[in-house]
N, C-alpha and C positions, 0 to 999 in steps of 0.2 A: 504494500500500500504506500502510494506516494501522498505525501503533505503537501505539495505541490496547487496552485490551483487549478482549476481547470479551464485553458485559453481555449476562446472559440476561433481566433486568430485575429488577423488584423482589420480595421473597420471596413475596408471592402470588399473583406470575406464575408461579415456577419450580414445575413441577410435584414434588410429592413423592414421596421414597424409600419402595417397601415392604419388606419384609422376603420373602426369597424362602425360598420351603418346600424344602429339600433330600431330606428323606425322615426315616425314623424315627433317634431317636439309638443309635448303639452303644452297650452297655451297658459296653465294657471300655476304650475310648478317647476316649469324649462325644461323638466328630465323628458328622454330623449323614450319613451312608454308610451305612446298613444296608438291605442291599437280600433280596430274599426272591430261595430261589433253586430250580431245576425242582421241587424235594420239598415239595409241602404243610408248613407248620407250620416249615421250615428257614429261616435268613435268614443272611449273609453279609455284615462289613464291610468295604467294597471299598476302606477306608482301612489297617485294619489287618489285614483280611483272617481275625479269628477267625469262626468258624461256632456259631451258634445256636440253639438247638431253640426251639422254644413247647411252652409246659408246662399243664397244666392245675390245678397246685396251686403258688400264690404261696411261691417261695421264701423270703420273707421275715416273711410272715405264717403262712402255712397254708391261707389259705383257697382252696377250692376255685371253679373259673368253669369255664366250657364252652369248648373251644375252637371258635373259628369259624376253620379253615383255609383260607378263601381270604385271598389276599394283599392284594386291594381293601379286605376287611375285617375284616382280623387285628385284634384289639385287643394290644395289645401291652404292656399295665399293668392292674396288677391293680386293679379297681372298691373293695377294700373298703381298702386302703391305700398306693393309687398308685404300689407297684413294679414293677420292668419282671419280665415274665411270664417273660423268656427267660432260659435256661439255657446255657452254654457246651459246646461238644460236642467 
């Protein structure tokens, strides 16, 4: 047994870290858990456990989008001022 530590070798050996995609962010607690849930357009933070609608007019602008309800391709911020589309239910 060596006391030795154990090198993985030099930094362009070691393979690099990426950043792993969690899901969309909660809009009430930022962690990265908002999951969609049986109800088209519904989503759920499994961190802080609030429930969410998708809306089709930006709460924070006004402006109106289409919703696309499925969950593969929710868009979930709104195109003309990048808030999050969802509403607290």
């Amino acid at each position: 047994m060596s006391s030795e530590p154990d090198t993985a070798g030099s930094p362009e050996e070691r393979p690099t870290r990426t950043a792993i995609e969690l899901g969309p962010q909660c809009p009430n607690c930022r962690e990265p858990w908002l999951r969609p849930t049986n109800l088209p357009g519904r989503y759920r933070c499994v961190y802080c456990l609030h429930r969410f609608e998708l809306t089709s007019v930006c709460p924070n602008c006004g402006e109106h989008s289409t919703i696309v309800r499925m969950s593969s391709t929710a868009i979930l911020k709104c195109n003309n001022c990048g808030d999050s589309m969802l509403q607290a239910v």
